[in-house]
LOFI-941917 format. One record per residue: residue in one letter; residue number from 0; y, x, z of N, C-alpha, C in turn. Coordinates in Angstrom, 1 decimal, decimal comma, padded with zeros to 4 digits. Atoms other than C-alpha are relative to their C-alpha. Layout:
BEGIN
NODE   type   seq      n_Y      n_X      n_Z     ca_Y     ca_X     ca_Z      c_Y      c_X      c_Z
NODE      A   NUM        Y        X        Z        Y        X        Z        Y        X        Z
...
This chain:
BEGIN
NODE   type   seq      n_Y      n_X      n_Z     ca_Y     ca_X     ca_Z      c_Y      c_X      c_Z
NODE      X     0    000,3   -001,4    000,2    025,1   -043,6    016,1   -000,7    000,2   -001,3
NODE      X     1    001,1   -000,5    001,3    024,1   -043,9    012,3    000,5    001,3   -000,6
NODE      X     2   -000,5   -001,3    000,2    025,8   -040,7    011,8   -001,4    000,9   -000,6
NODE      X     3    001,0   -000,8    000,1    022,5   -038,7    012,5   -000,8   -000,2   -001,1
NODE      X     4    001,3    000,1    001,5    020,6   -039,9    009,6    000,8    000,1   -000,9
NODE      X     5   -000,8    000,0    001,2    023,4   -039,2    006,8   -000,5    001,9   -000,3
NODE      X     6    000,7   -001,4    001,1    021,9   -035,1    006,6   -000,8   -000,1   -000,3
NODE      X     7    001,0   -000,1    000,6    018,7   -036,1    006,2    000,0   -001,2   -001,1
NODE      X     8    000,4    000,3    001,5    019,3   -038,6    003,3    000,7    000,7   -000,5
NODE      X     9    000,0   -001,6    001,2    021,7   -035,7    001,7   -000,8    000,7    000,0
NODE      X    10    001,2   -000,9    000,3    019,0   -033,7    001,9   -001,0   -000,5   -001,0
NODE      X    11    000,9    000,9    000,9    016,3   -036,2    000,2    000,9    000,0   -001,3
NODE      X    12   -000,8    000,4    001,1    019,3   -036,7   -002,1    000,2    001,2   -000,9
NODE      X    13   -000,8   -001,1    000,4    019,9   -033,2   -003,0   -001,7    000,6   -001,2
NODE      X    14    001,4    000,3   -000,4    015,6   -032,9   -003,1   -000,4   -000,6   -001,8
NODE      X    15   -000,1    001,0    001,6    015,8   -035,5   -006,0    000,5    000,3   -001,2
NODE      X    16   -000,7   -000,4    001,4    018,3   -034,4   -008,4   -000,6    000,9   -000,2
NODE      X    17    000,2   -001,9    000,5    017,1   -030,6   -008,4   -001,7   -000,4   -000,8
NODE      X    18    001,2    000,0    000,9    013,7   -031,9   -009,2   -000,3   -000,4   -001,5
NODE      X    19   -000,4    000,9    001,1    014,9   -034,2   -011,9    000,7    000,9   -000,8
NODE      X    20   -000,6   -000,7    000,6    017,0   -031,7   -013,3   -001,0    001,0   -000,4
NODE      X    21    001,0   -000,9    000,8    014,2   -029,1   -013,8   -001,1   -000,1   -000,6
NODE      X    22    001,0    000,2    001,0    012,1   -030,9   -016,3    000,9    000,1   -001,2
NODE      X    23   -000,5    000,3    001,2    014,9   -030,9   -018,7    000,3    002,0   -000,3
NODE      X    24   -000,2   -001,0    000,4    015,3   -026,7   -018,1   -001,4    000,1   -000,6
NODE      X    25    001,2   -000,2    000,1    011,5   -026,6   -018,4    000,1   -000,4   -002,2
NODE      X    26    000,1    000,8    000,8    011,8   -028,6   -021,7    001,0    000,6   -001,2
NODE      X    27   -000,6   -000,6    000,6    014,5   -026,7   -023,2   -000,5    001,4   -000,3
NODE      X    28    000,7   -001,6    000,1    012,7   -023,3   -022,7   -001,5   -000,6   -000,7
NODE      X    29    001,4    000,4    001,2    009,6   -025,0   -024,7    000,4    000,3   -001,5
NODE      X    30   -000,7   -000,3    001,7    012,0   -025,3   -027,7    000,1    001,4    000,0
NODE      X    31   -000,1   -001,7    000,2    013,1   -021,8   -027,6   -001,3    000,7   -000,2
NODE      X    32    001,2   -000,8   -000,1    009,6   -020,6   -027,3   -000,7   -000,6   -001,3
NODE      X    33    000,6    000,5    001,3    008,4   -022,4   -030,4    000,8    000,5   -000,9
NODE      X    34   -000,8   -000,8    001,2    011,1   -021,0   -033,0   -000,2    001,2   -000,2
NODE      X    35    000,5   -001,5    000,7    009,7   -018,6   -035,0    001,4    000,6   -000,7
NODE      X    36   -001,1   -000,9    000,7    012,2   -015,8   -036,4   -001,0    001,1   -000,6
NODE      X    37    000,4   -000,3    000,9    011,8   -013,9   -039,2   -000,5    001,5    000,2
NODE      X    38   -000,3   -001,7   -000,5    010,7   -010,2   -038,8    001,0    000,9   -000,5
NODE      X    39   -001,6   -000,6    000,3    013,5   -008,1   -038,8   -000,3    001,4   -000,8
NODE      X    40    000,4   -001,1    001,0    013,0   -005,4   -041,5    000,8    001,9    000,9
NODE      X    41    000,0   -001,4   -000,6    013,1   -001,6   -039,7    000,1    001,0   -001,2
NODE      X    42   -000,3   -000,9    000,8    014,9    001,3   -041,3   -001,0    001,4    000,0
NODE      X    43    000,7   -001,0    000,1    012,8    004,2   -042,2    000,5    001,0    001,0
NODE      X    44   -000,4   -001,4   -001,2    013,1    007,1   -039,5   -000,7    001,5   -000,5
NODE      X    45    000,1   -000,9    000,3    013,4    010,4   -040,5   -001,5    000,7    001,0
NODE      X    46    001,6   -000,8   -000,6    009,7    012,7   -039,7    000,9    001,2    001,0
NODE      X    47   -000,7   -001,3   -001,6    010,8    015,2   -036,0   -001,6    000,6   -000,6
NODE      X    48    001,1   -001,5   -000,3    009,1    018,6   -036,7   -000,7   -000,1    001,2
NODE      X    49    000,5   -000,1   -001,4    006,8    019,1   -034,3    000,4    001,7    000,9
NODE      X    50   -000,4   -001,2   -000,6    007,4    022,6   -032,0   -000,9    000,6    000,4
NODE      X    51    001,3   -000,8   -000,7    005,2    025,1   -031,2    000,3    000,3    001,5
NODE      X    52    000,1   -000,5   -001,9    003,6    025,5   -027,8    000,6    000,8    000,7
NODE      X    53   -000,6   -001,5   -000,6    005,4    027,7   -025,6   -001,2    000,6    001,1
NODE      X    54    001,1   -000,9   -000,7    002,9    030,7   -024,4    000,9    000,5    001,3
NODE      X    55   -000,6   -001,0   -001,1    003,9    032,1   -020,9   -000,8    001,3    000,6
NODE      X    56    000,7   -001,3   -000,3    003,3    035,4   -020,0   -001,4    000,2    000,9
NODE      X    57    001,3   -000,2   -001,0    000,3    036,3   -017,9    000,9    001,1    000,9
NODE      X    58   -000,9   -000,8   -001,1    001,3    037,1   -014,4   -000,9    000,3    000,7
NODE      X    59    001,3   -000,3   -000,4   -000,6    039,3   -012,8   -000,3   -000,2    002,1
NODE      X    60    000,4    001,1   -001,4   -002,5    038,4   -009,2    000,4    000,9    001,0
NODE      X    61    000,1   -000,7   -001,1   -001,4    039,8   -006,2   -000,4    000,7    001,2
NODE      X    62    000,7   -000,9   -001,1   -003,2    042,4   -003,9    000,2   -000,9    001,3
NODE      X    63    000,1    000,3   -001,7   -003,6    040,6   -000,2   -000,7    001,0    000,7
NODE      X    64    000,8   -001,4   -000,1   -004,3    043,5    001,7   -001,1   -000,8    001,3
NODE      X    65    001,1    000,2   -001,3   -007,7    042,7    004,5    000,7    000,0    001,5
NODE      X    66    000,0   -000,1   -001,6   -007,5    041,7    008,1   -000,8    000,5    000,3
NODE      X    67    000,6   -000,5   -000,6   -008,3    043,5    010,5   -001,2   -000,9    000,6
NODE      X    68    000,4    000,8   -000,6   -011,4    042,3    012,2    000,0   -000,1    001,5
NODE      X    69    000,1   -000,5   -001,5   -011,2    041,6    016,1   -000,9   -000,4    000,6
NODE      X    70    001,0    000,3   -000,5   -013,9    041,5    018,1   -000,2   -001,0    000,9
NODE      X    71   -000,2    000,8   -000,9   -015,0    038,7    019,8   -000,4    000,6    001,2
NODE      X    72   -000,6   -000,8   -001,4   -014,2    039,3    023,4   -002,2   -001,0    000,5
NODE      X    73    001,3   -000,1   -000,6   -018,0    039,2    025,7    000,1   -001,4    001,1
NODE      X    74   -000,5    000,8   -001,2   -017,3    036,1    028,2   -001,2   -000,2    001,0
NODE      X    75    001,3   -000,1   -000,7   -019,7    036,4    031,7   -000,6   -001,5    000,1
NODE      X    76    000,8    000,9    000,0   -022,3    033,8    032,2    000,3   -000,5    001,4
NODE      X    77   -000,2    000,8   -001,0   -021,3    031,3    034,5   -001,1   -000,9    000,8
NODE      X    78    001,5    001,0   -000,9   -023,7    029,9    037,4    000,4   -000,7   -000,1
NODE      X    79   -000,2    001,8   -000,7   -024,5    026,4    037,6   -000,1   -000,1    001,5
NODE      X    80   -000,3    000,3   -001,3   -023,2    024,8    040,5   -001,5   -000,9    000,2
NODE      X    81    001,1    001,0   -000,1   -026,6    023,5    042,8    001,0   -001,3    000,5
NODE      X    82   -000,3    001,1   -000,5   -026,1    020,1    043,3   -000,7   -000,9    001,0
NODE      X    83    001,0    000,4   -000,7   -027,0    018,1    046,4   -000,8   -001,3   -000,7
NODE      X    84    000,6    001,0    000,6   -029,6    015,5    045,0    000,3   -001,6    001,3
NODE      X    85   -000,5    000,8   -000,7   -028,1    012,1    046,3   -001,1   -001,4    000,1
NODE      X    86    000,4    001,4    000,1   -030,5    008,6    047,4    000,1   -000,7   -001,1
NODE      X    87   -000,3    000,8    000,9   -030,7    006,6    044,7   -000,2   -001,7    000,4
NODE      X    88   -000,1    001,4   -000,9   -029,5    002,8    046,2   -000,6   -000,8   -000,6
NODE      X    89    000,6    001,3    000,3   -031,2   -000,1    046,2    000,4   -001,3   -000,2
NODE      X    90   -001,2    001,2    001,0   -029,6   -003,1    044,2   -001,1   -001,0    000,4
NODE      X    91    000,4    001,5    000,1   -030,8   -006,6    045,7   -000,5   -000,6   -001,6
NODE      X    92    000,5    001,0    001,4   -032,7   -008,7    043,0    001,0   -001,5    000,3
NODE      X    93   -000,6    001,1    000,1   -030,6   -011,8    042,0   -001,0   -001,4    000,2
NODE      X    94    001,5    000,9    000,0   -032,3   -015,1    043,1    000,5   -000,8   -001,5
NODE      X    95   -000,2    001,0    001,2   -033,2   -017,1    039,8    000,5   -001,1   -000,2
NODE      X    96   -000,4    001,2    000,2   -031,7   -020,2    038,3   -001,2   -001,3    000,3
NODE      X    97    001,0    000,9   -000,6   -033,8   -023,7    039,4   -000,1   -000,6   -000,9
């Protein structure tokens, strides 16, 4: 049954190359990053007018006409309920630890 161990050395194997192969992109993109180029000479650009502000009219505010006010309503005073006064129980004391 050596079957079972043939994905996990393609794996290891695969693992290896990709590592080994990305010092040489690494290493390539260093060069590129060191070559200086020359500055590239930029054509004159014509001067854009500038445009005057645009004013917008003044708009005038509109009247909200008043609410009515409504009165608050009188609500009767409600008795408190008597309540019968209940014993208050007596809770055993815990015996202490020794």
């Amino acid at each position: 049954m050596g079957y079972h161990h043939y994905p996990s050395l393609f794996l290891l194997l695969i693992i290896t190359l990709s590592s080994s192969s990305s010092y040489t992109v690494q290493a390539k993109a260093r060069h590129l990053l060191e070559i200086t180029l020359p500055d590239p000479e930029l054509p004159n650009l014509p001067e854009i007018p500038t445009l005057p502000k645009p004013e917008l009219p003044e708009i005038p505010k509109p009247e909200l006409p008043t609410l009515p006010e409504i009165p608050k309503p009188e609500l009767p005073i409600l008795p408190k309920p008597e309540l019968p006064s209940l014993p208050i129980p007596e809770i055993p004391e815990l015996p202490g630890k020794p």
